[in-house]
C-alpha positions as a Python dict, from the first residue, in 0.01 Angstrom:
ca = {
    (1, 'X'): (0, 0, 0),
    (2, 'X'): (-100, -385, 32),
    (3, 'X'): (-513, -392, 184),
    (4, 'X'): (-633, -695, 284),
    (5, 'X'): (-987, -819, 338),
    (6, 'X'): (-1132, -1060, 542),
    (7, 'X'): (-1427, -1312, 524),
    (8, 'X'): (-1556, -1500, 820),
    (9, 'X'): (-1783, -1825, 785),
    (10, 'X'): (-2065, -1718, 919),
    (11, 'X'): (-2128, -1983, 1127),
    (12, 'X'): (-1741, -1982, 1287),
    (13, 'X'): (-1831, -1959, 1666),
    (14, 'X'): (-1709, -1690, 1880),
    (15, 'X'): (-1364, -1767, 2062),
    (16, 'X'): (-1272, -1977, 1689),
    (17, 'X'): (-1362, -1621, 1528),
    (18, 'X'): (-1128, -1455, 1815),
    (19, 'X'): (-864, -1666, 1780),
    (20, 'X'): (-883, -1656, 1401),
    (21, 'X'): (-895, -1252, 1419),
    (22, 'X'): (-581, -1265, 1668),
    (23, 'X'): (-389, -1499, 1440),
    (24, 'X'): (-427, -1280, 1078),
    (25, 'X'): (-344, -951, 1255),
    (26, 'X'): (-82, -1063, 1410),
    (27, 'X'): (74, -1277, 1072),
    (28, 'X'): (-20, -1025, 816),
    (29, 'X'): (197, -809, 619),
    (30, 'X'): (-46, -562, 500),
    (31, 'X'): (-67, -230, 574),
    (32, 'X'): (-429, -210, 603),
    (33, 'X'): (-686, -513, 731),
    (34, 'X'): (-1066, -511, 700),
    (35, 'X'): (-1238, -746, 829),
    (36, 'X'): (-1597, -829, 748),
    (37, 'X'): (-1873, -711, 948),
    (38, 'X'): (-1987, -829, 1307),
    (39, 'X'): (-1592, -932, 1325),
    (40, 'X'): (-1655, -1028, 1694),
    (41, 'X'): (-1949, -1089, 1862),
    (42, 'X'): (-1957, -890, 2154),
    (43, 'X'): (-1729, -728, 2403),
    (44, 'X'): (-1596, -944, 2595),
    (45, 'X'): (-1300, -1024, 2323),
    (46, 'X'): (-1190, -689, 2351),
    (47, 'X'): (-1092, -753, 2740),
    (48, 'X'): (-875, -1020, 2624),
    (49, 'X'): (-759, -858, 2322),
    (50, 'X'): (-511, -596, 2377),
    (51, 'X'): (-276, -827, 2514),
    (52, 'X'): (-268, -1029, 2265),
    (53, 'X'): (-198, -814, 1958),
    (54, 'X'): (175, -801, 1850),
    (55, 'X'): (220, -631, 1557),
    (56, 'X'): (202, -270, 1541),
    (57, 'X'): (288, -162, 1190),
    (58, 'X'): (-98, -288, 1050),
    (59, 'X'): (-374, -45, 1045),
    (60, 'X'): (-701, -287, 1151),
    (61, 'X'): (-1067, -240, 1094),
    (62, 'X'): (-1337, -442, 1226),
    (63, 'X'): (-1672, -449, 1400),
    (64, 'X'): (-1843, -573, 1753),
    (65, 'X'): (-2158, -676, 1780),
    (66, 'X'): (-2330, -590, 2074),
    (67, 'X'): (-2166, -368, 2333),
    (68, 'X'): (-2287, -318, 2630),
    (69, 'X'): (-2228, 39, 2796),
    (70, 'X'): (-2454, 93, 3024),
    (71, 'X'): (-2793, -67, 3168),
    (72, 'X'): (-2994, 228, 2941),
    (73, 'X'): (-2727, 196, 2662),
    (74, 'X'): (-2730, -130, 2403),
    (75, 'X'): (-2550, -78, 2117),
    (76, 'X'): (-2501, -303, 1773),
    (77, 'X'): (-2196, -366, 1524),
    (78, 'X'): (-1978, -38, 1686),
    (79, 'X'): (-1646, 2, 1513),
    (80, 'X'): (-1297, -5, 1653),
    (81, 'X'): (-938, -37, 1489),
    (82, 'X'): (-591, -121, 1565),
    (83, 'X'): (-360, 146, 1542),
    (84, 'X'): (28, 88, 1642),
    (85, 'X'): (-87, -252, 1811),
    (86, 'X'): (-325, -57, 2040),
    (87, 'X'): (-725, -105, 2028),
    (88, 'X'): (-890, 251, 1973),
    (89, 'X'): (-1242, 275, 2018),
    (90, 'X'): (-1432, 454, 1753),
    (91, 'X'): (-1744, 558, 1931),
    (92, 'X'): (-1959, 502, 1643),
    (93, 'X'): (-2184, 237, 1542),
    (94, 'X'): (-2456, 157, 1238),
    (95, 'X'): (-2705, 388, 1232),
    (96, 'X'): (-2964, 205, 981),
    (97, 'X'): (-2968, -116, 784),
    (98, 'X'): (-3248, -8, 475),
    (99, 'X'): (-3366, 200, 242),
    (100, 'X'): (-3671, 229, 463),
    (101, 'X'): (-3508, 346, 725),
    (102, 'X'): (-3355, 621, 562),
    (103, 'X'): (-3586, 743, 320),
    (104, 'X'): (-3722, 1065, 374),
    (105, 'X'): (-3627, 1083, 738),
    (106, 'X'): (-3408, 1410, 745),
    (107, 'X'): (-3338, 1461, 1118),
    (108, 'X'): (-3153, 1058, 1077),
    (109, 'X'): (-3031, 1138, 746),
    (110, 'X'): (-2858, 1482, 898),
    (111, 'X'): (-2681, 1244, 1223),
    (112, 'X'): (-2565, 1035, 995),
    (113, 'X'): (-2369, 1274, 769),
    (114, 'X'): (-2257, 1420, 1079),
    (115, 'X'): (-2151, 1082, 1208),
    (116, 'X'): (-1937, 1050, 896),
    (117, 'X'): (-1781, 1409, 907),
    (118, 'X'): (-1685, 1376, 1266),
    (119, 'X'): (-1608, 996, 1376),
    (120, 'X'): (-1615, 800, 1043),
    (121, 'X'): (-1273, 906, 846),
    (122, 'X'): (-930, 747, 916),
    (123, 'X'): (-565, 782, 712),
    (124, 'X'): (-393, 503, 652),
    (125, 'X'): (-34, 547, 499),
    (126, 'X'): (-139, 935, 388),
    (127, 'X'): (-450, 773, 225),
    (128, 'X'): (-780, 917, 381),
    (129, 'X'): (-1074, 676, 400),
    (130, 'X'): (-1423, 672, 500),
    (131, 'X'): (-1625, 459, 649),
    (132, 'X'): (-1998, 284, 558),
    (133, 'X'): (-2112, 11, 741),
    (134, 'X'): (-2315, -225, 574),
    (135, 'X'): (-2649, -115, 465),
    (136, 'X'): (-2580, 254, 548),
    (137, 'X'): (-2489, 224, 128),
    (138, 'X'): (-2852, 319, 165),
    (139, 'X'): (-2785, 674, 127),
    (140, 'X'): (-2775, 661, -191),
    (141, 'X'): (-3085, 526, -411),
    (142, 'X'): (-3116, 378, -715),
    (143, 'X'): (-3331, 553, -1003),
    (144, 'X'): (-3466, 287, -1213),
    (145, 'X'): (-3619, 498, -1462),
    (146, 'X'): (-3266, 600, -1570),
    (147, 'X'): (-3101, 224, -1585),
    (148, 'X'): (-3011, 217, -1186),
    (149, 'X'): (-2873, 523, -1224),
    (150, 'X'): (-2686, 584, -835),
    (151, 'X'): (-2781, 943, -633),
    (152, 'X'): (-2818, 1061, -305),
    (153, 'X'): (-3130, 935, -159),
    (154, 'X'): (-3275, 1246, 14),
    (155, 'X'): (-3273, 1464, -324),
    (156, 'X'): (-3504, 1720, -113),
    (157, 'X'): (-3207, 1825, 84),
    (158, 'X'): (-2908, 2048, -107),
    (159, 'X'): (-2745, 2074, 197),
    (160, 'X'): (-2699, 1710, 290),
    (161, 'X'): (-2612, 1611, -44),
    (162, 'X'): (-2363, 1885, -73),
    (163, 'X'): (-2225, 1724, 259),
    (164, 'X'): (-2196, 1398, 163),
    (165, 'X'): (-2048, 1486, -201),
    (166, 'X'): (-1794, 1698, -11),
    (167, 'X'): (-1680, 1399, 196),
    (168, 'X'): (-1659, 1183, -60),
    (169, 'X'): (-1421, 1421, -250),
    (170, 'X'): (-1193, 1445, 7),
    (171, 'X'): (-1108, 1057, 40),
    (172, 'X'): (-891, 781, -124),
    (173, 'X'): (-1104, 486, -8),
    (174, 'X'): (-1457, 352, 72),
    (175, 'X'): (-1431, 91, 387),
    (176, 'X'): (-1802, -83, 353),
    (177, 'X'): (-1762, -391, 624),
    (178, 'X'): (-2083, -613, 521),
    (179, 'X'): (-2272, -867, 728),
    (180, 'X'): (-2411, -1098, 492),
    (181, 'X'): (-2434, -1073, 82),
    (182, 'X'): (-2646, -777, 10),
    (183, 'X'): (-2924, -876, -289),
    (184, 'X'): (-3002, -667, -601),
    (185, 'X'): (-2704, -722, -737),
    (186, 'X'): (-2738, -499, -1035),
    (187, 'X'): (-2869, -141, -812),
    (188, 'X'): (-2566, -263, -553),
    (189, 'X'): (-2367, -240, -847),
    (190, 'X'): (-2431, 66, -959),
    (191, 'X'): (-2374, 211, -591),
    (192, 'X'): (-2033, 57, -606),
    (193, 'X'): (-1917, 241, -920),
    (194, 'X'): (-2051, 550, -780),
    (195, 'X'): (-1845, 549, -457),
    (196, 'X'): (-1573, 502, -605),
    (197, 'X'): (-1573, 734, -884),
    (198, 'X'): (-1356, 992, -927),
    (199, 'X'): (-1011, 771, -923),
    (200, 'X'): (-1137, 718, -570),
    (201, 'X'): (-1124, 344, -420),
    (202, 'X'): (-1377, 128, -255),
    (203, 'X'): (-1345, -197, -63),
    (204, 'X'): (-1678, -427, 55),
    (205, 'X'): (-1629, -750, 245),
    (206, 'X'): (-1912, -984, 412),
    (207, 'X'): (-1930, -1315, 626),
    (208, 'X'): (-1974, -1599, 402),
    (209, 'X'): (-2326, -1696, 487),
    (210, 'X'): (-2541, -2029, 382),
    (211, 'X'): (-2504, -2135, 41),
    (212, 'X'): (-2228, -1861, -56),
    (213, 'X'): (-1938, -2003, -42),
    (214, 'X'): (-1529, -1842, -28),
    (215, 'X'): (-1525, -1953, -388),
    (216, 'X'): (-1826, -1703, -480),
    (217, 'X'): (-1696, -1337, -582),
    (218, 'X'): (-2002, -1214, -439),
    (219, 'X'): (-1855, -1191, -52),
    (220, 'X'): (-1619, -908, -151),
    (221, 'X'): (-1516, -645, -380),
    (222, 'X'): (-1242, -402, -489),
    (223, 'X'): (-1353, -99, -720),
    (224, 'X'): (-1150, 168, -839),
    (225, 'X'): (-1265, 509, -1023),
    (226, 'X'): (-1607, 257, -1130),
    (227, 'X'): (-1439, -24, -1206),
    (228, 'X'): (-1378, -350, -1082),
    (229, 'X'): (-1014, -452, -974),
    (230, 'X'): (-827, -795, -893),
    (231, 'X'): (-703, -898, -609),
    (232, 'X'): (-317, -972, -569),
    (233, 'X'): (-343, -1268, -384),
    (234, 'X'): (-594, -1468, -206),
    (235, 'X'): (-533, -1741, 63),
    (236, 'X'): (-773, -1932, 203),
    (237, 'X'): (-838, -2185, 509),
    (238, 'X'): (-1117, -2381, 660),
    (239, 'X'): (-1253, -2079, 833),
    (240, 'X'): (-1160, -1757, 634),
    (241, 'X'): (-1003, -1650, 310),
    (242, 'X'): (-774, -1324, 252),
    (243, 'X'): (-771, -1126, -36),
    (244, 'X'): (-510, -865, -102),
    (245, 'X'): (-516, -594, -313),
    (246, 'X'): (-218, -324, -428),
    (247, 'X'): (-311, 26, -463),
}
């Protein structure tokens, strides 16, 4: 199974991103595409969109920024994919972006691992993955007293953590679309190795922001049961590289 991720410059405007998002899912031979996060801006591509998708044999990940569903309802970075060339709506979007958003606040902590139970999982060629968006990796915390050591943040509730270690049992792969590179490296790190422990995979990819450029590692990232893995090929234009992993 060939997966290929995707990094945006940052700055790339909207219809350039469109156009640029059309043009890999359309030319790519992967099975599975993830691109990084905030993949379009808002929903207005998506009108224009369907028709323009032609191949149908690539699974597709990505994110939209703002969607507009109502006059009461404003939502940020929702997910869709493309499934047999057609868009499907995933009616889920990113819950919290920080460890203070998430710490100690059960009732969000309890949506969220119901979020990923019932509208975050997807199979791509038999392999079952789950989805994180960016800095929902906040679930877990890092415990510094024990070297970083990675855990589930809300250690006060069995239940949830049962939850949440039952889901992650019952995947292949870790989809964590990112919007920008994500800071503290080393406690990041650690988080990495512990999603995909357990000869399970995980894949991270973010917009290439600022001073980070496509030639920095630190704008994606393959793991697999804790360890780092290369990519299989990389390609790389003016406004986005590829990387493409085997697994």
């Amino acid at each position: 199974m060939l997966i290929t991720l995707v990094s945006f410059k940052d700055k790339l405007n909207g219809r350039k991103r469109y156009d640029s998002f059309v043009k890999i899912v359309n030319d790519t031979k992967a099975d599975f595409v993830l691109f990084c996060g905030n993949t379009l801006y808002n929903e207005s591509y998506l009108k224009d969109l369907q028709g323009s998708i032609e191949n149908s044999n690539t699974t597709v990940l990505f994110e939209v920024g703002k969607v507009k569903e109502s006059s009461l309802i404003n939502l940020k970075y929702c997910l869709y994919t493309i499934q047999k060339g057609q868009i499907v709506n995933l009616y889920t979007n990113q819950l919290f972006t920080q460890s203070a958003d998430i710490n100690n606040n059960e009732s969000l902590c309890e949506r969220f691992i119901n979020e990923l139970e019932t509208r975050r999982r997807l199979t791509v060629n038999g392999k079952k993955c789950l989805i994180l968006q960016c800095g929902e990796n906040n679930i877990i915390r890092n415990i510094q007293s024990e070297h970083n050591r990675a855990a589930f943040r809300l250690e006060q509730r069995k239940d949830l953590e049962e939850r949440f270690m039952k889901l992650l049992q019952s995947v292949d792969i870790i989809l964590n679309p990112i919007h920008s590179p994500m800071s503290n490296y080393d406690k990041i790190e650690k988080r990495r190795i512990f999603l995909s422990d357990s000869k399970r995979y995980y894949f991270s990819v973010c917009n290439a922001v600022g001073k980070v450029g496509f030639d920095s590692s630190r704008i994606y990232y393959g793991y697999y049961n804790g360890k780092l893995i290369d990519k299989v090929e990389e390609y790389c234009s003016r406004d986005y590289i590829l990387l493409t992993y085997q697994i």
